[in-house]
C-alpha positions, 0 to 999 in steps of 0.5 A: 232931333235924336234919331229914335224919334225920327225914325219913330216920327217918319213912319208914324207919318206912313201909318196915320194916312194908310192905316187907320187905328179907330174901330180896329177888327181883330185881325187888323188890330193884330198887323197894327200890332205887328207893325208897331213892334217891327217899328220898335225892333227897326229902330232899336236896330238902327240905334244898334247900328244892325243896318241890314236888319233896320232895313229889314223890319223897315220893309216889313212895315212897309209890306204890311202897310200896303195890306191894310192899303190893299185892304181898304181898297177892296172895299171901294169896289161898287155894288153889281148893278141891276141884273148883275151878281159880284164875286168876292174881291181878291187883294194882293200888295207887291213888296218892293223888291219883287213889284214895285211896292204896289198894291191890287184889287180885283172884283168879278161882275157876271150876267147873262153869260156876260163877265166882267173884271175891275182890277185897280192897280195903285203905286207900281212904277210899273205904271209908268209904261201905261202913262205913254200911251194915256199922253200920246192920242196918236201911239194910243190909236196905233194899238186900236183904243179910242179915247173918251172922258169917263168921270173928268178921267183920260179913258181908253176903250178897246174892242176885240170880238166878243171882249172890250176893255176900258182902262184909265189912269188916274194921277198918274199913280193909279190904274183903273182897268175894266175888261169884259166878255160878252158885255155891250160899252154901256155895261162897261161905262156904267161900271166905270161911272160907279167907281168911287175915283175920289176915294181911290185917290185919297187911299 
């Protein structure tokens, strides 16, 4: 195979999964177009044998997928719940220079002077550090969690005065972190039960 189409055929394969091109808006329709151009000046850069600018471009089009990932992930957040109101969702996507290349999204809920916060972190190497703690019951336990199952999900709950938390991993690729402030357990599984864990994972 000639290498402008490899290259082509490799990130092609980024971008059928992450960055879906039916029914565009105009702003994703306008990142789609910039990455297909990045793809086209990365390559005929390499073909130029202009490495460091290849990588560049390459790097851009990998930042700018992770928008579109951390974009779609902003919608999979749930509806509040009876009696609850939601904040709009913010989104970030870490390069991988600076981040690990991963992406995050974080929704607010409030009632009754309550709050509470899910923040989903997907693809960070930094992730890493959590899974120790998710595979060893005994550590977990020293840090003051107990563990429970929340959608077929290892699932951590911690509480701290007024403040409890509920973090899970899943895939070893995604974590799932719920915290809450003047908020009872229950609010906090039944939030963690509405979450879409079948659509984060395909994302």
């Amino acid at each position: 195979m000639n290498k402008p189409y490899l290259w082509i055929g490799l990130w092609a394969g980024l971008l059928l999964p992450g960055a879906p091109f039916a029914d565009e808006t105009d702003t994703q329709a306008e990142t789609n177009a910039d990455i297909r151009q990045a793809i086209t000046e990365g390559n005929r850069a390499f073909e130029a044998g202009e490495l460091s600018q290849a990588a560049a471009q390459f790097d851009y089009v990998a930042t700018l997928i992770r928008q579109l990932q951390a974009g779609e992930l902003g919608t999979l957040f749930p509806e509040p719940l009876a009696g609850w109101q939601a904040e709009k969702v913010n989104t970030q996507a870490g390069s991988a220079a600076f981040f690990g290349g991963g992406i995050n999204a974080s929704r607010r809920y409030r009632k009754d002077g309550g709050s509470l916060e899910i923040s989903i972190t997907k693809d960070s190497p930094l992730l890493q550090t959590m899974a120790v703690l998710f595979t060893n019951p005994s550590m977990a336990a020293m840090g003051g969690y107990k563990i429970k199952r929340i959608q077929g999900q290892t699932a951590m709950m911690k509480e701290e005065g007024s403040r409890r938390e509920l973090q899970m991993l899943v895939a070893n690729r995604i974590l799932i972190q719920l915290n809450g402030r003047s908020v009872t357990e229950e609010d906090l599984n039944a939030y963690a039960e509405a979450l879409d864990i079948a659509a984060i994972t395909r994302l």
